[in-house]
N, C-alpha and C positions, 0 to 999 in steps of 0.2 A: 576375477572381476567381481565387482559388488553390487548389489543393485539396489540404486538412490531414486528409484519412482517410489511417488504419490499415486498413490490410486483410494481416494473415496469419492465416492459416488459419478459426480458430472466434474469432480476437482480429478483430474489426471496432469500428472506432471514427470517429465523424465528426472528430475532432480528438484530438491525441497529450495533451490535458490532462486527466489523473482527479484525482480527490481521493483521500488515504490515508485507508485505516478507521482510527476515532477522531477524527479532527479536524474534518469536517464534520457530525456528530448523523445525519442521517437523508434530511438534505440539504435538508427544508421551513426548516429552523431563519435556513439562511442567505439566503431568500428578499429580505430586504430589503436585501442587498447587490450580488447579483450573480443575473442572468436565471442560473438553474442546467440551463434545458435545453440551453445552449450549451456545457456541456462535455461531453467526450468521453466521462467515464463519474463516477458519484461512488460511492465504496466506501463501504457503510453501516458502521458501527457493526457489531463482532463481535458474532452473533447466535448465543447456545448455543439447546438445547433447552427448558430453564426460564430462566424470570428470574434475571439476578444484578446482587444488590445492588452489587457493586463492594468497593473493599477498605474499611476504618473508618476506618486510622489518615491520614495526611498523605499525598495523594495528588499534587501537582504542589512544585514548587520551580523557581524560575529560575535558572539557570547562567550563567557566560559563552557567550555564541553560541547557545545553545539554553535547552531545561531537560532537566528529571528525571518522568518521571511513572510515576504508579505506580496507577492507577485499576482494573485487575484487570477489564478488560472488563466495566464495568457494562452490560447492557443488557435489553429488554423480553422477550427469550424469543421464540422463533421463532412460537408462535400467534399471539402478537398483532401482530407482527411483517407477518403472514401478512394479517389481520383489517385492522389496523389503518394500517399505513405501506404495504404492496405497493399497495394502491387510489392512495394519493395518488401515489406518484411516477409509476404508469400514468396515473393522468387527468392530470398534467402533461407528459407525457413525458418524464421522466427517464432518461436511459440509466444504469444501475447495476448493480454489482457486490455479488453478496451475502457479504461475509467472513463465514466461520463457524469456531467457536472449541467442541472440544471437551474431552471431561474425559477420553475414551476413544477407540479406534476405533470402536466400537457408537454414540457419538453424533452423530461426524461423519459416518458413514452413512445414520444416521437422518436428520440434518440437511439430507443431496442427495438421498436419496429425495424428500424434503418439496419439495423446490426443485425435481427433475425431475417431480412431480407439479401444481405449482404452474407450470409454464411460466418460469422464473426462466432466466434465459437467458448466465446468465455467475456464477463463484462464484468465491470465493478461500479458499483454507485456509488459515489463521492456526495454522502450524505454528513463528511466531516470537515469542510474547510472552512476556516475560520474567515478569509481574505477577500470573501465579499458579500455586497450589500444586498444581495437575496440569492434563496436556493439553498442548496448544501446542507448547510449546520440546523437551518431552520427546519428539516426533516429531521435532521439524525439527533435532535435531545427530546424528541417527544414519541413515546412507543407507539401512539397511535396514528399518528399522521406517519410514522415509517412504517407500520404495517400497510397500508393505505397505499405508500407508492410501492412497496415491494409487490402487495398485490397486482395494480395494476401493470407493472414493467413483468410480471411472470404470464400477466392474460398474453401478451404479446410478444413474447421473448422466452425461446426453448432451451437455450444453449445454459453455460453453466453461468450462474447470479452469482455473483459475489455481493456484500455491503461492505463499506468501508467504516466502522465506527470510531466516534471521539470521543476522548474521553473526560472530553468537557460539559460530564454529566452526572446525577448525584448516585442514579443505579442503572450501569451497565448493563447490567443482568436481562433487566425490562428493554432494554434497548435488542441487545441482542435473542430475545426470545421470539418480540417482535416480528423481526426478519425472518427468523425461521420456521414462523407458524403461519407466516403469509409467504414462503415459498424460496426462500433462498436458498443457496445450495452450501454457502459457507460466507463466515465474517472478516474480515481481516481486522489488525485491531493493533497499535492505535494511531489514527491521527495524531496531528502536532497538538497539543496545550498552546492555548492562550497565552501571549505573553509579552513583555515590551523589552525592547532592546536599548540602550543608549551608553553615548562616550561621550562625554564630560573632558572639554577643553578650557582653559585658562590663561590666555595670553594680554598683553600691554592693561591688566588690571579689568577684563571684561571673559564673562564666561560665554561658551558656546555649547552649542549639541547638539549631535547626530541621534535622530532618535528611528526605530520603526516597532511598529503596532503586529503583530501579527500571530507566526503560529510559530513554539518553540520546538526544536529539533535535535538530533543529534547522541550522544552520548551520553549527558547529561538525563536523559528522559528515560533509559531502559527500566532501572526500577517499574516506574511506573505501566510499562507498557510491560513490564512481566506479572505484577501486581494484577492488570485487569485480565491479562490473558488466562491466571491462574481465575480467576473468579467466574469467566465463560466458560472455564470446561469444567464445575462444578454445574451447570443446568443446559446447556447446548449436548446436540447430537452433529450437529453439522457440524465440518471442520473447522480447525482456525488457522488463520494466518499469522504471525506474529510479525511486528514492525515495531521499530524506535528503538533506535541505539547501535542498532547489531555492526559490528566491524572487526569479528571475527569469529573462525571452528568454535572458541570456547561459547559466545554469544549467540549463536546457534545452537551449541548445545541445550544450552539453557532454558531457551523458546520450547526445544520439544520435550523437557521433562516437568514443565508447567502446563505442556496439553494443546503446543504448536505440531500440525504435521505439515506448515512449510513457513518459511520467513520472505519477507521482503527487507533488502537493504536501502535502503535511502541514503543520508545525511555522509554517509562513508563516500558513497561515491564519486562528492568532489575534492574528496582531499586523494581517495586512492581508487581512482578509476578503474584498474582491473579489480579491485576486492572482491565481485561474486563469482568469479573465476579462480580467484585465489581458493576461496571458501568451498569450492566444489570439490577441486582436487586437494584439498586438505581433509577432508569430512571423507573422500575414497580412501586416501591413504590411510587414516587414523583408521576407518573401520578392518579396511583388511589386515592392518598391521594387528587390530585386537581378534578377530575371529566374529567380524559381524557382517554374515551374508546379506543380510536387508537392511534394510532403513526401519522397518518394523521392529528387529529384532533389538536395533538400537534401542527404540523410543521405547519399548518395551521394560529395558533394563534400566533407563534412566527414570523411569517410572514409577517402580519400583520399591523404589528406599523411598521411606519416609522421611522430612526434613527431621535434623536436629533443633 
């Protein structure tokens, strides 16, 4: 046997594989494809303080490599959140991360109050979504208004911080150091790019089009998100998270020798719903097959070599 825990600091995880908020519902949803207690953590669905409907108009479109989505963090609101999903993913054991998404500072506060009362034991701030009209992105591009809420969400919130950063910003760097000198525990890194999606019809001599506004995702994006992941573990001591793109062993690899100690999958998951399941027992087998007792010793050797 091999052993694929995470352990820094308040980041403990039995396996380096999480799910990104948004792409797995709640985490019961994908039960019939993949044993969900086996991954390392699954990031619910941004949970504000009330319910939100999500946006009206055209909320996904496919791209080349990825898509476009623009969904505006539809979700059930932290009560019932509380009521209703916290019970089930404890009676199955699910390890999980709670992303929360507010409109203000006062609601992200209120939101880890809820969560350090509630025993919730790992949160993420969704200081990066592009897809709506306050909150989110309007922390996460300016380092001193996100030092400012990290602070305050650590006055009242013990358990492990995450931040979720975007990287629709000109220096990461300031972003990410931010968080971690006002108290976070670790970054995940990167939200969706900005981006506009559209299909272009031409029928009886008149054109049409499908268009949507929102955050771009997918496979198309990993560069980019190994580009910034590489640039946070030049001035960061807290962990990182790696996200965008990932949809396979090799794409994991790659996160941890740019200075990932766990990934989140996203954009993969609606085309191959078991993928972080795949990816767990691909990353045991490859390790044992090579002669790697830890996941340390892995990241260690990929480490290592200097690029060409």
């Amino acid at each position: 046997m091999v052993d694929l825990s995470v352990k820094r600091g308040k980041l403990i995880l039995k396996n380096p594989i999480m799910t990104a908020s948004g792409t797995f519902g709640y985490a019961d949803e994908f039960e019939d494809f993949i044993d969900v207690s086996k991954l390392g953590a699954v990031v619910t669905k941004a949970i504000s303080l009330k319910p939100r409907p999500g946006n009206s108009w055209n909320r996904v479109i496919e791209v080349t490599s990825g898509m476009i989505n623009s969904i505006g963090l539809e979700n059930v609101g932290v009560e019932k959140f509380i009521a209703e999903k916290l019970p089930v993913l404890r009676e199955k054991n699910i390890n999980f991360v709670m992303n929360l998404a507010g409109s203000g500072m006062d609601e992200y506060v209120e939101l880890a109050r809820i969560c350090e009362a509630n025993k919730i034991g790992a949160v993420e701030l969704n200081v990066s979504c592009p897809n709506v009209k306050s909150g989110c992105l309007e922390f996460g591009t300016d380092a001193r208004t996100l030092g400012e809420l990290v602070k305050s969400v650590r006055e009242v919130y013990n358990g492990c911080l995450i931040v979720k950063l975007t990287p629709n910003v000109t220096r990461i760097e300031d972003i990410g150091l931010a968080a971690q000198e006002n108290g976070a525990d670790a970054v995940s890194a990167i939200n969706t790019l900005k981006g506009l999606g559209m299909k272009l019809s031409f029928k009886n001599g008149k054109f049409s089009r499908e268009q949507v506004i929102g955050g771009f995702s997918g496979m198309a994006v990993k560069p980019v998100a190994l580009g910034v992941v590489n640039r946070l573990k030049q001035v960061l001591e807290i962990p990182i998270i790696g996200l965008g793109g990932i949809s396979s062993m090799q794409d994991v690899l790659e996160f941890f020798a740019v200075g990932a100690e766990a990934v989140q999958i996203g954009t993969a998951n609606f085309t191959t719903p078991d993928i972080s399941e795949r990816i767990i027992d691909e990353l045991a087998v490859f390790m044992e097959e090579n002669g790697f007792e830890t996941l340390d010793e892995l990241k260690a050797v990929l480490r290592h070599f200097p690029p060409r």
